[in-house]
N, C-alpha and C positions, 0 to 999 in steps of 0.2 A: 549500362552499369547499374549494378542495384545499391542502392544505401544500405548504410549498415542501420542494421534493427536495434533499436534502445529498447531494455527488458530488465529493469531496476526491482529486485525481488526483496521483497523481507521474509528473510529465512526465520524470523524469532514467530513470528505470528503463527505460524502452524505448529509451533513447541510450545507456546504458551497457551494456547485457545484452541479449541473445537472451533470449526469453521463449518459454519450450516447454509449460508445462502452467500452468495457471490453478485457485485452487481459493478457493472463499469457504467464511471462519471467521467464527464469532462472538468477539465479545473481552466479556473482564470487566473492567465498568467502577465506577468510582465513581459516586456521582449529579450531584457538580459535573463529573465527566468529560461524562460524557452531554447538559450540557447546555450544554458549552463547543463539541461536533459540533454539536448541535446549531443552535448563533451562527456555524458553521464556523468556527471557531479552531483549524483542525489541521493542523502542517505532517507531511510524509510525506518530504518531500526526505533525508533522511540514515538512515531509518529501516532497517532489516534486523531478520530474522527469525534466533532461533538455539535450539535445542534444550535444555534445563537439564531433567538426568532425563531423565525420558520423555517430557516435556511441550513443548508449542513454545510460546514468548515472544515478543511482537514487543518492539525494543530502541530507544531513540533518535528515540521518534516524540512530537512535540512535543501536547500541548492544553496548551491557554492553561487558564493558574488563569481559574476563572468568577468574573465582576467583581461579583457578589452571593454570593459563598460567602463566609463567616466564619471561623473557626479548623477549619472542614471540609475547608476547599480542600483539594486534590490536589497533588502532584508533577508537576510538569510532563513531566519525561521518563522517570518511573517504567515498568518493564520492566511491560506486560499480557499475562495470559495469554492464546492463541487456544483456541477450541475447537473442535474437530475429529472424523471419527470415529476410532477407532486405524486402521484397514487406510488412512488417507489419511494418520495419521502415520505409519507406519513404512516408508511407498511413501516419502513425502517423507525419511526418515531415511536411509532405504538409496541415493537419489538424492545424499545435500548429501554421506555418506561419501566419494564416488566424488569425483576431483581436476576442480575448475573449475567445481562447481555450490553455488550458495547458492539462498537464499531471500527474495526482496522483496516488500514490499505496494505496490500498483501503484494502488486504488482503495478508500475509503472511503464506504460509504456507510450511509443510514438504509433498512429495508426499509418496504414495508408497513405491518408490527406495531409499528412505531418502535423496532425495535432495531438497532444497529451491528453491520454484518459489513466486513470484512476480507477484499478480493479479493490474495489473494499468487499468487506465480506463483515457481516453480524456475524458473532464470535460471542461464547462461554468462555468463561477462564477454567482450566485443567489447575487440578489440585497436582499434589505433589508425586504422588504415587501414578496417578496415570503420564507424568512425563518419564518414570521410569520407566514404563510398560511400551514409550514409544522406543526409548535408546534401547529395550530388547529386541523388541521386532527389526528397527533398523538392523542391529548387529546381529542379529539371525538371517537374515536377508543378505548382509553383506556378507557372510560366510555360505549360505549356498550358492550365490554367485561366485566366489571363489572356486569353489569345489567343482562347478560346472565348466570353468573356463581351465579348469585343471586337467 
């Protein structure tokens, strides 16, 4: 019997930001954390990534308290730390300095070994006119796939 695959997506990040480089972290979890992804109880929608030290934290990224934890529960939007090698932080560090680059998590998932990694990606903010330029392509796209399946 295969487990089901957990694949926690933030849909806002590719509407709001150009997405230039992609990189998967591990995050340090609690146990009721782990096993609140696990039930997929994780929102991603508001989350960003910010540097404190030398260390990268992801910030504002929602697990549900687990509805069987006891006085162990977790913090729901408590800052976790990712893990990374250094030469992928300080590429990422020397990138978010520079004016009009941050850092977002784009995809959560469970691997293999059952542990949670953390797909972020360096990210431009999209001004106002280029997210209308995506809802045309998208809806151009969705109308030739109509047409073809017609």
């Amino acid at each position: 019997m295969k487990p089901q695959t957990i694949r926690i997506k933030n849909r806002r990040a590719s509407f709001e930001y150009f997405l230039e480089e992609k990189f998967v972290a591990g995050l340090v979890l609690t146990g009721t954390e782990i096993k609140s992804i696990r039930l997929g109880k994780v929102s991603l929608n508001e989350a960003y990534c910010v540097f404190l030290k030398e260390e990268l934290f992801v910030r504002e990224m929602h697990i549900a308290e687990y509805s069987f934890g006891t006085y162990n529960n977790h913090d729901p939007k408590r800052d976790r730390k990712l893990l990374m090698t250094s030469r992928e932080l300080k590429k990422l560090r020397t990138k978010v300095n520079e004016k009009g680059y941050t850092i977002v998590p784009v995809v959560l998932f469970v691997n293999d070994k059952g542990l949670a990694k953390l797909e972020i990606a360096l990210a431009k903010g999209k001004h106002h006119y280029d997210k209308r330029e995506d809802l045309k392509k998208k809806d151009s796209k969705r109308e030739l796939d109509r047409l073809k399946n017609f």
